[in-house]
N, C-alpha and C positions, 0 to 999 in steps of 0.2 A: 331415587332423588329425594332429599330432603326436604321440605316446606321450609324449616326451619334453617336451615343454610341460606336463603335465600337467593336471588341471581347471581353472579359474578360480572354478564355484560348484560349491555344492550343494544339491538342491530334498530335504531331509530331512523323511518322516514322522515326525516327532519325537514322536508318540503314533496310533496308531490306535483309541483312544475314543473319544466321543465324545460330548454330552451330547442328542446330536437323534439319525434313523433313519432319515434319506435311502434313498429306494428302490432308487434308483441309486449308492449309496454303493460305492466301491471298496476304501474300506481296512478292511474290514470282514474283506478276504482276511488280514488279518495279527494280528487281535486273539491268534490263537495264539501269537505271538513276545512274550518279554519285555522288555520296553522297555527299553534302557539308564537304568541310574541314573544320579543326578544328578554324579558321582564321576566316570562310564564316559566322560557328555557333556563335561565339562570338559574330560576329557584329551585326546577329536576334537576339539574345541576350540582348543584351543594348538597341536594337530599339522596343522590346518586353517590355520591361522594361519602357521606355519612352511615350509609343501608350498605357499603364493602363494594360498591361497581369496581372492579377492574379498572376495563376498556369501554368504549361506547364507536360501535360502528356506524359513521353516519353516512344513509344510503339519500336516493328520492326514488322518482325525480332527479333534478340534477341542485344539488346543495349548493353548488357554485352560484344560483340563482338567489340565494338569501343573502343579502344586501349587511347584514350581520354573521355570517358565516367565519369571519377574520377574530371577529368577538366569541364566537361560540368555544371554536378550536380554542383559542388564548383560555379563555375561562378555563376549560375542560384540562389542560394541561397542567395550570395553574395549580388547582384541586390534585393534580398527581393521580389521573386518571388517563390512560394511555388513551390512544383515539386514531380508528384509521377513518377513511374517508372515498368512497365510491364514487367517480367523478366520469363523464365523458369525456373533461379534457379541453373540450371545444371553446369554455370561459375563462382556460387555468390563466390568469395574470402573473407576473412577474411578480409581483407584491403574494398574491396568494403563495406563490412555489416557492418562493424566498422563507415564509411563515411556516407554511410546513416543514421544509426542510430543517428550519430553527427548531421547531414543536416537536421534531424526531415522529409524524404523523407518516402512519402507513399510506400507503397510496394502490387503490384497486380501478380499474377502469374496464370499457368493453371493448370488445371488437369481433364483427362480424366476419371477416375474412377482408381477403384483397379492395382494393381502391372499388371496382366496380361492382363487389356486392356490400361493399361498406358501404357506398354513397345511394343504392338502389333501398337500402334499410333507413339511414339515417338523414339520408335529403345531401342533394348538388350541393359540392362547395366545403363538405364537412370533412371530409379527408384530409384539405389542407389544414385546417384546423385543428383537427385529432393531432395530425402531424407535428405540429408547433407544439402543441402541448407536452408531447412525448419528450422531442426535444428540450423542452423546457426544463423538467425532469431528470433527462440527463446530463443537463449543461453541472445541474445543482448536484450530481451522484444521487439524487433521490429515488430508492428503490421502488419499483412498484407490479405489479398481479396484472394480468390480465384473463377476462372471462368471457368465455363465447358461449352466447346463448344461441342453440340450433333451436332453428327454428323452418319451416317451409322454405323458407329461402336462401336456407347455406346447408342445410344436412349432408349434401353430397359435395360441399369443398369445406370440411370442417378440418381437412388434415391439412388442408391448405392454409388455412386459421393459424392454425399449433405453428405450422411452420415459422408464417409471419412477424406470429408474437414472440417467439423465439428469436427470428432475426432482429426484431425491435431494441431484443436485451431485456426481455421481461423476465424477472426474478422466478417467479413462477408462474401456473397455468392453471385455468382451469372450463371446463364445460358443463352447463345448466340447459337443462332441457324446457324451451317455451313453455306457458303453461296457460291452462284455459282462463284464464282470468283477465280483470280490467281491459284495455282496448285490442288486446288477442282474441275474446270471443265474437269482437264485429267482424276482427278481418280475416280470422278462420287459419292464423298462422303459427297456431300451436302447434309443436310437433307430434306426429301419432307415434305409434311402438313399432310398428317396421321401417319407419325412417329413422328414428331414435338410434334403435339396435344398430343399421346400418353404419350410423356418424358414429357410435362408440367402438365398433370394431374397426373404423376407419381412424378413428383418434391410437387406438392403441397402436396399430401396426407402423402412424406414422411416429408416435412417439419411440416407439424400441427403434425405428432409425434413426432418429438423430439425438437419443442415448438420454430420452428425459423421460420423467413421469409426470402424472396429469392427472390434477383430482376431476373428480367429478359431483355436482352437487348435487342434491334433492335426487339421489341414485341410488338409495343401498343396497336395490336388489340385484347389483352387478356383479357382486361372489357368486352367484350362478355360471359366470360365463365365463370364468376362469382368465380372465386377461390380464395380463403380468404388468404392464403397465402403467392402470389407471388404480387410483385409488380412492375411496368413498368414506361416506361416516356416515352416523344417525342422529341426527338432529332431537331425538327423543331422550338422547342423552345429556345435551345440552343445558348447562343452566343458564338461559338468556331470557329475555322480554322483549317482545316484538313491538316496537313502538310507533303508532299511526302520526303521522302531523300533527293531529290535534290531539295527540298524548291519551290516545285510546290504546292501552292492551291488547294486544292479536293471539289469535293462538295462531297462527303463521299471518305472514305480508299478503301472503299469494291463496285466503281463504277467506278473509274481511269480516269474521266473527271476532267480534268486542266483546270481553269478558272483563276489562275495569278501565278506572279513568286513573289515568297517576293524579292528576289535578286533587281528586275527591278521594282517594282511593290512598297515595301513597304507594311507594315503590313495593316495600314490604307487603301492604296488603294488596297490591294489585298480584302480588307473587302467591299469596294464600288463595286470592279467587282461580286465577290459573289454575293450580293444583288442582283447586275443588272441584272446575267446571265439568260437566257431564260429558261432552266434548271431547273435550281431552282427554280424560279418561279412558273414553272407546280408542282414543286415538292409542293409547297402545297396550290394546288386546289384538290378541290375533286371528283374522278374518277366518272364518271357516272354511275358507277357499285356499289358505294357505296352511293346513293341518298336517299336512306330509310335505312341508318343506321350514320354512320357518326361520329361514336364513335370514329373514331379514324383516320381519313382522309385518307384513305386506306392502312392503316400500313407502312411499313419501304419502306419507297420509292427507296433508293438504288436496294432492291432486287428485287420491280417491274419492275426498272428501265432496270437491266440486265436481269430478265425474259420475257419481252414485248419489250423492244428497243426502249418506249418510255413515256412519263409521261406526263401526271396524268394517274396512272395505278393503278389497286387492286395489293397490296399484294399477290404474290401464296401462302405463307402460312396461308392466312386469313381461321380461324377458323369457319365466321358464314357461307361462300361457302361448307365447306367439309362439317358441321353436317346438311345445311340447319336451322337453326334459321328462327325466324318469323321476320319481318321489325321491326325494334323499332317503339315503340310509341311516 
């Protein structure tokens, strides 16, 4: 990866509020930062614009909560920078789904499984809502992702997940495994490696029945397990910028190490400190634990990162530790 090429996207927490209390919620680690106002967004905006941004993925929190969100998308489009948008759903307005639709805006959302473990995760009453919003979506043909995060509380009906959001009419699919971070470490609902393993051999078996495939995220060490159906990437490849509310540089969302301010910093140079950071750098060498396998450079390094306190670290969810695998050849 180049220094010199700089980023292409950026996956921006553009609010970490939110109108729901996800157990396993992560950006809950940032509701201390002050959000950029709407002035501050603008101006990353045009400089995002100018430095070659693509796309700009705006996550939270739930972004339907910024009161200027109708203005951000406009601008970002405007500028001739593509823009998808990670929503619960549960705020979408007619006015908003109408916008999007116009804006040709990706649409990603969550879902836990069925009506009764959606609502036991995301609180009474939220289901009808989810609902309408789906709806709303497809009244307009607006395509849109669905992602289920296992977690403690649906590992064991996560093919029942796959299924639903399939019967929804979701474009595609996909599964992220909880992670120890933001308000998952109070409530202890991160998933471990033998329930993880469990939900991903249960995602694959149901997806080869009803004849689809299913990525998976922050997973790479899944080529171990040979499953024909799920597919995965490495984020180390990735030319992106993790971007905090308050337009702090991350080297991932889900590890809350600040490495530049865009504000003071600049897109371009918050991309040279990235590069630089000591941090990251470990993040991809390979662990000494993983020297006779290598498949995948000891998986999602944020989680080692906050399960060890220190990197080049194994993955805790590494699949060939829990079943014992033979060393690759």
């Amino acid at each position: 990866m180049s220094t010199e090429e700089g980023p292409s996207w950026l996956i921006w927490m553009i609010t970490a509020s939110c109108n729901l209390n996800c157990p396993y919620c992560y950006s809950t680690h940032y509701l201390r930062e002050r959000p950029l106002g709407r002035e501050e967004v603008m101006r990353l905006l045009r400089e995002a614009a100018s430095s070659g941004i693509k796309h700009i993925d705006y996550t939270g929190g739930e972004p339907l909560t910024r009161r200027d969100i109708s203005e951000i998308l406009e601008e970002t489009a405007d500028l001739g920078i593509s823009a998808s948008i990670f929503t619960n759903l549960t705020l979408l307005s007619q006015d908003i789904a109408s916008k999007i639709s116009r804006l040709d805006i990706e649409v990603a959302t969550s879902l836990d499984g069925p009506r009764e473990i959606y609502e036991r995760v995301k609180g009474q009453g939220t289901w009808e809502k989810f609902s309408r919003g789906i709806d709303e979506l497809k009244r307009r043909n607006i395509p849109f992702h669905v992602n289920i995060t296992v977690s403690t509380m649906n590992y064991d009906r996560v093919g029942d997940a796959i299924i639903l959001a399939n019967d929804l009419g979701a474009d595609s699919i996909s599964i992220i495994p909880s992670m120890a971070f933001g308000r998952a470490l109070e409530t202890k609902s991160f998933i471990g490696r033998e329930e993880f393993l469990k939900s991903v051999i249960q995602a694959d078996r149901v997806a080869e029945e009803i004849g689809i495939r299913v990525s998976v995220w922050c997973s790479p060490f899944l080529g171990v397990l040979g499953l024909r159906n799920l597919y995965y990437s490495d984020c180390r490849e990735f030319r992106e910028l993790d971007v905090s509310p308050g337009g702090k540089v991350l080297i991932c969302d889900v590890m809350g190490v600040e490495v530049a301010d865009l504000m003071k910093d600049g897109i371009k140079g918050a991309w040279r400190k990235l590069n630089e950071n000591e941090i990251y750098l470990k993040a991809k060498e390979l662990p000494l634990e993983c020297l006779d396998c290598g498949a995948c450079r000891g998986g999602c390094y944020a989680r080692a990162f906050n399960h060890w306190g220190r990197l080049p670290s194994i993955d805790p969810l590494c699949p060939r530790t829990f079943i014992k695998l033979p060393p690759r050849t």
